[in-house]
N, CA, C and O of each residue as an XYZ file, in Angstrom:
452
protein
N      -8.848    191.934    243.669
C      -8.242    190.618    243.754
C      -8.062    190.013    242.351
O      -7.129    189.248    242.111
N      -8.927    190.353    241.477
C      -8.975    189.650    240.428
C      -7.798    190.302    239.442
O      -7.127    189.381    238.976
N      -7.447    191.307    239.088
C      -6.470    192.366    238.628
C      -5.635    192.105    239.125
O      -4.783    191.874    238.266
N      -5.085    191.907    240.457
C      -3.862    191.357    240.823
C      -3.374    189.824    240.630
O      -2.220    189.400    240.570
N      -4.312    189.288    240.569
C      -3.835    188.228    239.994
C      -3.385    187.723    238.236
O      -2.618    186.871    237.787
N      -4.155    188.577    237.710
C      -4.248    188.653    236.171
C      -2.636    189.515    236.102
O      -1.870    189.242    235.177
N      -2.347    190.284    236.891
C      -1.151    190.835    236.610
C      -0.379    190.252    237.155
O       0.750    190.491    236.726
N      -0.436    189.102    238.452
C       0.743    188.249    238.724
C       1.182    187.353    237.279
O       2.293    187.186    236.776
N      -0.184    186.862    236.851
C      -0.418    186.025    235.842
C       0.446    186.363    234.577
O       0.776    185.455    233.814
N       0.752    187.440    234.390
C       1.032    188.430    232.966
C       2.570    188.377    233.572
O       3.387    187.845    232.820
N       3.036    188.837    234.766
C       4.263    189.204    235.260
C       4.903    187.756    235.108
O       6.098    187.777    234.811
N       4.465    186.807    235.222
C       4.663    185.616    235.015
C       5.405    185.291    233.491
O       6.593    185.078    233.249
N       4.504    185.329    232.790
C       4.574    184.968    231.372
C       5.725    185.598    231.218
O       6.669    184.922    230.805
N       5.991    187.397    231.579
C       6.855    187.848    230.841
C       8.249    187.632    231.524
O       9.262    187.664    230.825
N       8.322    187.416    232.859
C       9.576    186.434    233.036
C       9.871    185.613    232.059
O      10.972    185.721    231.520
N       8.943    184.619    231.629
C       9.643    183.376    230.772
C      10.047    183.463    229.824
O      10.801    182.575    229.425
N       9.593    185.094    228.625
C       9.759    185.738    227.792
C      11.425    186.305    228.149
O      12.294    185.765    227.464
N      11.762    187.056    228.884
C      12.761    187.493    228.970
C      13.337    186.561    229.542
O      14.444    186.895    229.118
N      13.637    185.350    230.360
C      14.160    184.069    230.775
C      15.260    183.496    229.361
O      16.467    183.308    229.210
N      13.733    183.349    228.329
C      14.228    182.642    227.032
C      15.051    183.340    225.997
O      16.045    182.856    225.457
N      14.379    184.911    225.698
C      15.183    185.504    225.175
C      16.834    186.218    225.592
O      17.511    187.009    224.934
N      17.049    185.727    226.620
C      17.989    186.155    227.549
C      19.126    184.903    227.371
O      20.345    184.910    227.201
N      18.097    183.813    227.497
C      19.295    182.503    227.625
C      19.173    182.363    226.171
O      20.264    182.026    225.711
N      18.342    182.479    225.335
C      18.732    182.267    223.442
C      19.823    183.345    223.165
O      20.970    182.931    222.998
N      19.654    184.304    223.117
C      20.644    185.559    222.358
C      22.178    186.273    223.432
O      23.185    186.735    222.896
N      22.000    186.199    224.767
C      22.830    186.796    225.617
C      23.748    185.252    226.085
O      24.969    185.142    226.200
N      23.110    184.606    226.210
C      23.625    182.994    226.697
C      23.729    183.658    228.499
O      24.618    183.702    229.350
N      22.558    184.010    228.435
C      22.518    184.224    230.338
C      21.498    183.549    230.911
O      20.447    183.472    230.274
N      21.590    182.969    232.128
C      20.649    182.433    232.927
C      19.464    183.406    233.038
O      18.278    183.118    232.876
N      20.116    184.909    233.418
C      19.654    185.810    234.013
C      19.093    186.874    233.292
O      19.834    187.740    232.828
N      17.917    186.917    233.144
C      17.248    187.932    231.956
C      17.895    189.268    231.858
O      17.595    190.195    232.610
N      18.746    189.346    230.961
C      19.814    190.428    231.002
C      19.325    191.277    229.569
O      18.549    190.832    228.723
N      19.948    192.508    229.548
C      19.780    192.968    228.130
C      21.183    192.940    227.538
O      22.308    192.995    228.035
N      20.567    192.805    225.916
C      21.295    192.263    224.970
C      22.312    192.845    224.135
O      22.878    192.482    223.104
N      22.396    194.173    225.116
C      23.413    195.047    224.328
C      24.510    195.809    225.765
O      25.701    196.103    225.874
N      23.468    195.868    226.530
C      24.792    196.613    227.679
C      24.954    195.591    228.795
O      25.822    195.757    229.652
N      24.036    194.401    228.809
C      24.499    193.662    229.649
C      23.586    193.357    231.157
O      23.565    192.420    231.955
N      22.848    194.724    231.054
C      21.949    195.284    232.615
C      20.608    193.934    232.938
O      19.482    193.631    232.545
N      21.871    193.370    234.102
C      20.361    192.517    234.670
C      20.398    192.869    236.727
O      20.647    192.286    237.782
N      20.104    193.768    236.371
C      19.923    194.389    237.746
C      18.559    194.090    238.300
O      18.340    194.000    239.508
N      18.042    194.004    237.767
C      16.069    194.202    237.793
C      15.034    193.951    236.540
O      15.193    194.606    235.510
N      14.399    193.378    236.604
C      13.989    193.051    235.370
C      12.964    194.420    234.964
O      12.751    194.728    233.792
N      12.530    194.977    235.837
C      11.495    195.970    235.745
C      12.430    197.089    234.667
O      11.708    197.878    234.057
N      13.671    197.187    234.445
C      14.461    197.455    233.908
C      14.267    197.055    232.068
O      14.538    197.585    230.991
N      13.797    196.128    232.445
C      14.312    195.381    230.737
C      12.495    195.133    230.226
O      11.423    194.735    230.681
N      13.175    195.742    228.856
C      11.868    195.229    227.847
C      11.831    194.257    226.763
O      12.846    193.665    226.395
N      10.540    194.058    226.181
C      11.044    193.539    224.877
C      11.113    194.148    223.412
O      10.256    194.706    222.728
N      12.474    193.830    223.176
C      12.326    194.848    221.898
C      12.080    194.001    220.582
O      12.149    192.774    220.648
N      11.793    194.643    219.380
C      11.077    194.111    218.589
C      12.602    194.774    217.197
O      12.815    195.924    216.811
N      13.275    193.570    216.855
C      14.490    193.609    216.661
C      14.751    194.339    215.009
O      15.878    194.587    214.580
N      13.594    194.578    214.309
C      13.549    194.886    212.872
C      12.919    196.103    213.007
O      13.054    196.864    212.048
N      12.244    196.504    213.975
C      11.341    197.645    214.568
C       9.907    197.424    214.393
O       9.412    196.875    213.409
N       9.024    198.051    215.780
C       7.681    197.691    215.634
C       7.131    196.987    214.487
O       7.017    195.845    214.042
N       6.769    198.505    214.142
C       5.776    198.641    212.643
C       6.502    197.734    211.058
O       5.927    197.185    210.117
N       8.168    197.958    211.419
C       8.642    196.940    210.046
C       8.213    195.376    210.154
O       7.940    194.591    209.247
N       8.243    195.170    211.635
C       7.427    194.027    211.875
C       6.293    193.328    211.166
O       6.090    192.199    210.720
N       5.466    194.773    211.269
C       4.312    194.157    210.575
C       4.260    193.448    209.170
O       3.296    192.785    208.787
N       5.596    193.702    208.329
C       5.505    192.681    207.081
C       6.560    191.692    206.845
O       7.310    191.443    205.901
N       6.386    191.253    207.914
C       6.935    189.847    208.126
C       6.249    188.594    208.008
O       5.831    187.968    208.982
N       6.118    188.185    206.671
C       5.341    187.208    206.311
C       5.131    186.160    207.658
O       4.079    186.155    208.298
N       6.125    185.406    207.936
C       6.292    184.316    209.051
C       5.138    184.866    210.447
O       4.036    184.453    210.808
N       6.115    186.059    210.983
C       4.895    186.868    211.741
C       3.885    187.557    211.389
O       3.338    187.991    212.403
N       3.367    187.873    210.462
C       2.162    187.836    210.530
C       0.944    186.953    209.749
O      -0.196    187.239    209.382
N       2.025    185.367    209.666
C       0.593    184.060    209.355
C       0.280    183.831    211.126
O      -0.790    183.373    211.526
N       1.613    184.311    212.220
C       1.016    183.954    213.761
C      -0.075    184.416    214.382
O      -0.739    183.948    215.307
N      -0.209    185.737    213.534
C      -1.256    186.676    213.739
C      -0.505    188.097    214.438
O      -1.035    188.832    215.271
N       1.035    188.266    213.779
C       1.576    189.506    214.643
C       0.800    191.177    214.214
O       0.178    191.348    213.165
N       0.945    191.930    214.938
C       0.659    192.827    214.659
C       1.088    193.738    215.587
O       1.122    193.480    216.791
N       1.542    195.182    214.932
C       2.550    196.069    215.883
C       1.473    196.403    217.421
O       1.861    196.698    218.552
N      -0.112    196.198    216.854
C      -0.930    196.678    217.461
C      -1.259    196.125    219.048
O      -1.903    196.596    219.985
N      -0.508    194.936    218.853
C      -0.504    193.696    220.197
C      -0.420    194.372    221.998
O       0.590    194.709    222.617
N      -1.580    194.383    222.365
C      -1.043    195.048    223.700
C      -0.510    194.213    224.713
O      -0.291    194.710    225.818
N      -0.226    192.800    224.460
C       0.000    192.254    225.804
C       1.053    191.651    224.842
O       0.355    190.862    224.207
N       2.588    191.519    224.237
C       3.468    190.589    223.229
C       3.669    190.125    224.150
O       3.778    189.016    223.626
N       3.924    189.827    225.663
C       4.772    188.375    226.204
C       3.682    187.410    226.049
O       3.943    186.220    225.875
N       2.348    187.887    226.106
C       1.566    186.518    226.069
C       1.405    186.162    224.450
O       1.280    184.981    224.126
N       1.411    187.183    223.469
C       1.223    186.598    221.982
C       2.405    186.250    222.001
O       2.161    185.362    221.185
N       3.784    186.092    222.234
C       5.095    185.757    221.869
C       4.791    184.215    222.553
O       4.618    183.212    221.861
N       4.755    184.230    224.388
C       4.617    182.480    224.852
C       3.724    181.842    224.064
O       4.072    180.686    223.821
N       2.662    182.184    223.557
C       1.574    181.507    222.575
C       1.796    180.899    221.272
O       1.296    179.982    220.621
N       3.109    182.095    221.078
C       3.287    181.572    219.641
C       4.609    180.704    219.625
O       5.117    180.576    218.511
N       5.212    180.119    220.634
C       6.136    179.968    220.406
C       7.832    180.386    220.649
O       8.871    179.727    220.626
N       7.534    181.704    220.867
C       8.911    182.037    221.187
C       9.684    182.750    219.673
O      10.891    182.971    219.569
N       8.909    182.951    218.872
C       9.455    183.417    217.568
C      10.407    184.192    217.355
O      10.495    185.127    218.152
N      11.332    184.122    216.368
C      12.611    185.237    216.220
C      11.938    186.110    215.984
O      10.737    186.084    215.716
N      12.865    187.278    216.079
C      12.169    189.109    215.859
C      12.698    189.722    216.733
O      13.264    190.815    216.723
N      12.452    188.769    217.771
C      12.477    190.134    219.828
C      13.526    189.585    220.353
O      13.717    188.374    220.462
N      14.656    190.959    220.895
C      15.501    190.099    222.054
C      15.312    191.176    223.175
O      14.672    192.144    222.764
N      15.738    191.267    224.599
C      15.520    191.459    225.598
C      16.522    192.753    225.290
O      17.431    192.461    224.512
N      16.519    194.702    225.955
C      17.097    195.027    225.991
C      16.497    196.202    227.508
O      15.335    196.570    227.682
N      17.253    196.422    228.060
C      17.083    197.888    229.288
C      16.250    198.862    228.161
O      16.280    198.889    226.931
N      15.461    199.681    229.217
C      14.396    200.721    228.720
C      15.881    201.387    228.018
O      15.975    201.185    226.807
N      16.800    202.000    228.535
C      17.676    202.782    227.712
C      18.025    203.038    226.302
O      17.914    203.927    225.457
N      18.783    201.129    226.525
C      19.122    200.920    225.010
C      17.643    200.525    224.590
O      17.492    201.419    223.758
N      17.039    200.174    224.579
C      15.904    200.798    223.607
C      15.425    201.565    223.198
O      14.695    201.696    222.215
N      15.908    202.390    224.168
C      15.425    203.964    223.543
C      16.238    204.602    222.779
O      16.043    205.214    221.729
N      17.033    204.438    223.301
C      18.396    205.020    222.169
C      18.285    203.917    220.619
O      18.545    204.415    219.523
N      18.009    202.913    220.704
C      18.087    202.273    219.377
C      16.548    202.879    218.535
O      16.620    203.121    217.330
N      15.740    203.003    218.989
C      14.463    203.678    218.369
C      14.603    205.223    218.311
O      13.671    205.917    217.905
N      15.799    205.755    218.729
C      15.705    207.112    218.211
C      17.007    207.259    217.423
O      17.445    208.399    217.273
N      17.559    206.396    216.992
C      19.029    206.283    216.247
C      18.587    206.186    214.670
O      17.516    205.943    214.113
N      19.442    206.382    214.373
C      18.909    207.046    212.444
C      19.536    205.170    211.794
O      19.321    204.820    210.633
N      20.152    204.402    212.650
C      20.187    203.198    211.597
C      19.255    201.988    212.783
O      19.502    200.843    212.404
N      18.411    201.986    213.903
C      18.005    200.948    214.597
C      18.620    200.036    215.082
O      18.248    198.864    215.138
N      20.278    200.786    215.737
C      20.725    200.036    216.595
C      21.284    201.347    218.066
O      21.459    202.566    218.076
N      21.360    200.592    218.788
C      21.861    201.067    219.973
C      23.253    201.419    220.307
O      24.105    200.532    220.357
N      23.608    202.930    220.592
C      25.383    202.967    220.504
C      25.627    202.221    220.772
O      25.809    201.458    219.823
N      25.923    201.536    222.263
C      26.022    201.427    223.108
C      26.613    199.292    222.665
O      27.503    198.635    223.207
N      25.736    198.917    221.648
C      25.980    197.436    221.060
C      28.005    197.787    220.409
O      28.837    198.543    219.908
N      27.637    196.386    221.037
C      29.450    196.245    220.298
C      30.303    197.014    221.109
O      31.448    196.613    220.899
N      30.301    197.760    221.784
C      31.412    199.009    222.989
C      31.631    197.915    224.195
O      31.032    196.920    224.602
N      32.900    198.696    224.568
C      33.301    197.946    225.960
C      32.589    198.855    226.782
O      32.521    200.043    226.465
N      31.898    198.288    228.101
C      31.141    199.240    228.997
C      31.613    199.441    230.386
O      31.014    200.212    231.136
């Protein structure tokens, strides 16, 4: 009982995470990702970390918040902190494809789909 609630609790937060980053960068109601568009399901969409993980880590601004690539829970250090630039919302896909692409973006940005 207690685990399920801690994970309603968490599932929570990260709605509002992808809510905000969705309506800041996509201009969607609907927690969509930020490069192909996919708001089918949110179980679909992550948060990506827009300079990459680990370059993250020397980001003066983020890390006086206390960032660190090492963060296991970012929707709750992100609602905590604010909502900070860095992360926008994208599908497991294009994230994956942008973290295995030789410049850290996603084909798939900028194409008609």
């Amino acid at each position: 009982e207690y685990r399920a609630k801690k994970r309603k609790d968490y599932e929570e937060i990260r709605l509002k995470v992808l809510h905000y980053y969705s309506k800041r960068l996509s201009k969607s109601e609907i927690p969509c990702c930020n490069c192909c568009g996919l708001n089918s399901h949110i179980l679909f969409l992550a948060i990506d970390h827009i300079a990459g993980k680990h370059k993250m880590d020397s980001e003066l601004r983020l890390v006086k918040l206390g960032y660190s690539s090492k963060i296991k829970k970012l929707a709750e250090w992100i609602l905590r902190n604010g909502y900070p630039k860095g992360f926008q919302i994208l599908c497991h896909s294009c994230n994956h494809a942008k973290g295995h692409s030789k410049n850290n973006k996603c084909p798939l940005k900028n194409k008609p789909h």
